[in-house]
N, C-alpha and C positions, 0 to 999 in steps of 0.2 A: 584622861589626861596622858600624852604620852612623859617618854621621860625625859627627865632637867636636860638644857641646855647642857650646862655646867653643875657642877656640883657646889658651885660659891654661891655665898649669898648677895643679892645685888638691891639696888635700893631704887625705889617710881624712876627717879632720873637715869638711871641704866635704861630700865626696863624702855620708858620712852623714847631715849635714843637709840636702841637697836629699833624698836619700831619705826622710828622717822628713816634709818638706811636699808632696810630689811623688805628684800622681796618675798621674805615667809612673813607669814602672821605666826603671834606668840600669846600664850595670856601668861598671866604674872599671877603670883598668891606667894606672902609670908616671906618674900625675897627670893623665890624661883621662877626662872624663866625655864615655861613649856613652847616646843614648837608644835606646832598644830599640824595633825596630818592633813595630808590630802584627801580630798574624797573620790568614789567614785562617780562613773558620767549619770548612772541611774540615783544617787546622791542629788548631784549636784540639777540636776534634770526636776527634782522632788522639790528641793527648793525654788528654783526657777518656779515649778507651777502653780505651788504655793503663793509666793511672791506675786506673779500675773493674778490669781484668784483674788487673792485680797486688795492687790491696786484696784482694781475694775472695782470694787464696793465702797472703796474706802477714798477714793480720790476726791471726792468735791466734799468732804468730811473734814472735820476737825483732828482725827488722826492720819499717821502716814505712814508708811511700809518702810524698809530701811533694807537695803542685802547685807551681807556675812562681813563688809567692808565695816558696817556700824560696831564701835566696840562701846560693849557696856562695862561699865566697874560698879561694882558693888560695895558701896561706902564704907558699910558697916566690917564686910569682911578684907575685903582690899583686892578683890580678885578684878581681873581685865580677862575681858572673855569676848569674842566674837558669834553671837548667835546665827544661826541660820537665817532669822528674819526676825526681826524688831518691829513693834507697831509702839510710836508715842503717839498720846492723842495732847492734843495741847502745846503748848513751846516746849519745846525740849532744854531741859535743864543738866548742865554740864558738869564736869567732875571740877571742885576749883582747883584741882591739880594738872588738869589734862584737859584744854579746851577740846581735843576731840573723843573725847568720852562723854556718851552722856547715863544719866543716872536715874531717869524715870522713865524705863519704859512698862508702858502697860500689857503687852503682850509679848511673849517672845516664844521663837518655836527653833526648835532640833530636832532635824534630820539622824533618824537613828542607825546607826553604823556597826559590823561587827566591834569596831575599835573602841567604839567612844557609848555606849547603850550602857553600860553601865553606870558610868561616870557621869553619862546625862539627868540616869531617873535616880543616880543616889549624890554622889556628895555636889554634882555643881550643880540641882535640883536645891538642894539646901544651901548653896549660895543666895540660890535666885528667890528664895524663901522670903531672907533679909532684904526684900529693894522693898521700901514703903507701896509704889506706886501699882507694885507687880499686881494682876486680878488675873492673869490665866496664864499659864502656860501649854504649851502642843509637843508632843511627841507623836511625829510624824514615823511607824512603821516602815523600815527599808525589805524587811523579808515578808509581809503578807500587805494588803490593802485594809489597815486601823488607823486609826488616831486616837491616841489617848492625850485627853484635857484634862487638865488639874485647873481647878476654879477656886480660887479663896474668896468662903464666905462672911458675910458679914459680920460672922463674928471672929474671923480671921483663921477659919478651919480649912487645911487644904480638901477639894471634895475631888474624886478623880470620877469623869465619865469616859466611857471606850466606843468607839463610832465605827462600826465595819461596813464592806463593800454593800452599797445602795441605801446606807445610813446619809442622815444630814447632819453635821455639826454645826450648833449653834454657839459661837464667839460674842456671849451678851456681852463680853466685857469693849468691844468695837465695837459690836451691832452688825455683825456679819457674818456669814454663813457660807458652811463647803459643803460640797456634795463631796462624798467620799470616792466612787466609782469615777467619777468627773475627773477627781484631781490625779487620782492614779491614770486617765488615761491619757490626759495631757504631758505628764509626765515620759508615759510608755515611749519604746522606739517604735518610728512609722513601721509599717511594712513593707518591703519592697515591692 
């Protein structure tokens, strides 16, 4: 998380109206508004293929893909956060304080950054712990070609698996599946 906006503390109805005039994205937690960096183009290129990977499986399905624009809030702890990619399968069920939040999604995946890699796999990791709905999360490697999936089991234990170049990840919690070397090359810049 970068750091506070301000150093006051502001309350949902701040937070939501800098969001409604706000050409940056922010998340909110405990009355602080963070601005959210930018990312890089090989970032942002990771997400994108991600994104493309999973529309293509998941389209004539019961769940749906979502870009970095979907913000989730997290009931339990209060945080507003914008994922890299969001999968809800079902109707999407809304924050009742922020129709554009919604509060079940089943998957959610982070693009991991020098900036924000820690912050992803420790404390907003344990945000994302608290959504009832949540069954996988993805951490999408920015410095080599991994994925690491964290899958809560049934008896609600997070299990983590790591998928390297020419692995397959299996997403039982969608029903869908990456090829690892696939998505890093879609991702890659062409060649001239």
């Amino acid at each position: 998380m970068s750091s506070p906006a301000h150093r006051v503390r502001y309350e949902w109805s701040d937070y939501l109206a800098l969001e409604e005039s706000s050409n940056v994205k922010h998340e909110f937690l405990d009355g602080r508004i963070y601005a959210m960096a930018g990312g890089t183009p090989e970032h942002a290129a990771l997400a994108a293929a991600m994104i493309g990977v999973l529309f293509g499986q998941l389209r004539d399905g019961r769940c749906r893909v979502h870009d970095s624009d979907l913000r989730i809030r997290v009931l339990e702890t209060g945080l507003a956060t914008y994922p890299d990619a969001t999968i809800v399968c079902g109707p999407r069920e809304r924050d009742p304080a922020d129709e554009n939040a919604v509060t079940n999604p089943t998957l959610l995946v982070e693009v991991l950054s020098r900036s924000t890699e820690e912050y992803d796999r420790g404390d907003k990791f344990e945000h994302y712990k608290r959504i009832p709905s949540l069954r996988q999360y993805v951490l999408v490697s920015h410095r080599e070609h991994e994925i690491e999936v964290w899958t809560r089991s049934a008896t609600g234990v997070w299990e983590r698996a790591t998928s390297r170049d020419g692995d397959e990840v299996a997403l039982a919690s969608i029903d869908a599946r990456i090829d690892v070397r696939e998505l890093y090359q879609a991702a890659a810049e062409p060649a001239e």
